[in-house]
C-alpha positions as CSV (number, residue, x, y, z in Angstrom):
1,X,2.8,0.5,-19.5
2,X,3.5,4.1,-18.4
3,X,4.7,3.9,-14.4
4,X,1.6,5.0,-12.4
5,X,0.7,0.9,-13.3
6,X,-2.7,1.4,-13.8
7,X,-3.2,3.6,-10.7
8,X,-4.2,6.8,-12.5
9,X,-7.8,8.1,-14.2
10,X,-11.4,7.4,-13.6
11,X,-11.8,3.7,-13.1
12,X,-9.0,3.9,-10.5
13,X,-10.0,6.9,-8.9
14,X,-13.7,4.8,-8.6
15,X,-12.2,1.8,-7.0
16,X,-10.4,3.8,-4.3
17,X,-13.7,5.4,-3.5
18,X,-14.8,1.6,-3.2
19,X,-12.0,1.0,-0.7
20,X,-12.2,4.0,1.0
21,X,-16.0,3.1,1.8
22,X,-14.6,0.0,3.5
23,X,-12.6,1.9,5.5
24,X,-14.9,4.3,6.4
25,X,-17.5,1.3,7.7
26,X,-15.1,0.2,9.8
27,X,-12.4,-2.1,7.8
28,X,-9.3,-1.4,9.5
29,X,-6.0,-1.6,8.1
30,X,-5.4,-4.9,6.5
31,X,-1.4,-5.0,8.1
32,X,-1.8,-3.8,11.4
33,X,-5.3,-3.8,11.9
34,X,-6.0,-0.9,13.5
35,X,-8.8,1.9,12.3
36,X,-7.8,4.1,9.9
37,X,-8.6,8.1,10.4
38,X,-10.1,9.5,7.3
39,X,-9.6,12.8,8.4
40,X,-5.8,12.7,8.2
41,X,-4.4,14.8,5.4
42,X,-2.6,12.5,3.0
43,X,1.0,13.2,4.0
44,X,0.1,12.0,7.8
45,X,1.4,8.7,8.4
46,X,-1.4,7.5,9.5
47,X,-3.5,8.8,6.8
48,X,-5.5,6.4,4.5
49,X,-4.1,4.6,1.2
50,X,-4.7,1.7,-1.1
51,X,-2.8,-1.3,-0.8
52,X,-2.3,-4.3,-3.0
53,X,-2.4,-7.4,-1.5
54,X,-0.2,-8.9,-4.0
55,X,2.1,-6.5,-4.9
56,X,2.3,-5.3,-8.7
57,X,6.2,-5.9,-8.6
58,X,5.2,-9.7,-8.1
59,X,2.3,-9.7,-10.8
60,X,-0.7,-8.4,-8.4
61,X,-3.7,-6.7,-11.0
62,X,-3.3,-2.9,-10.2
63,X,-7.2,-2.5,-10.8
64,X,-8.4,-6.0,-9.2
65,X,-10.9,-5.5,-5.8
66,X,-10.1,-8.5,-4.9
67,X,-6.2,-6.9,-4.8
68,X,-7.0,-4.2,-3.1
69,X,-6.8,-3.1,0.6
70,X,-7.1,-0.3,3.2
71,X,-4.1,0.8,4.8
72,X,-2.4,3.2,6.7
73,X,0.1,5.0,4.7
74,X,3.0,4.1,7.0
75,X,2.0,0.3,7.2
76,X,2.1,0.2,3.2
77,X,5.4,1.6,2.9
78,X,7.0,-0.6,5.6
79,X,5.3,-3.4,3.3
80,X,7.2,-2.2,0.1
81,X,6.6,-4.4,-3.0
82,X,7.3,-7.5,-2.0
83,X,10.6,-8.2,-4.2
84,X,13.4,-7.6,-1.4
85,X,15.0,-11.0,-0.7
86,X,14.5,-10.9,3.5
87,X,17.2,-13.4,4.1
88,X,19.8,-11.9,2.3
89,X,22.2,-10.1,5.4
90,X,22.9,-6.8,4.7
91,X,26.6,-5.8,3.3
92,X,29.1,-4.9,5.4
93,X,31.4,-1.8,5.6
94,X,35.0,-1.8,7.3
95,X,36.1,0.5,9.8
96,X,38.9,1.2,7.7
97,X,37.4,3.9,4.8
């Protein structure tokens, strides 16, 4: 499958509508759960994006509603895809390079 995952052409563009609607009635941000400002351009932090509940990286169905979530752009990227092992510590670097 090509890398967009799904996440390109007419039947996607259709369900992001649908989620966008959500928003737009009032769903907040499924993370933080604050409103989402539709205004925003898309760049903004802030702005509106679709989120998959279950991440595609962990077998999440890029073109499932049931997947699919309002979020701010900046919550979704914090959230990454779900594959990054959280207790792993971080590798350390001596003084001495």
């Amino acid at each position: 499958m090509p890398r967009s995952k799904g996440r390109t052409g007419r039947p996607w563009r259709r369900l992001a509508a649908q989620v966008r609607a959500r928003a737009a009635n009032g769903e907040p941000c499924w993370l933080c759960g604050h409103p989402i400002d539709l205004t925003l351009p898309w760049r903004d932090p802030q702005s509106f994006t679709v989120d998959h509940a279950r991440s595609l990286a962990t077998g999440g169905a890029p073109r499932d509603p049931d997947n699919l979530r309002p979020s701010h752009r900046l919550c979704n990227a914090r959230k990454g895809d779900g594959t990054r092992r959280r207790s792993q510590p971080l590798a350390r670097t001596s003084r001495a390079w």
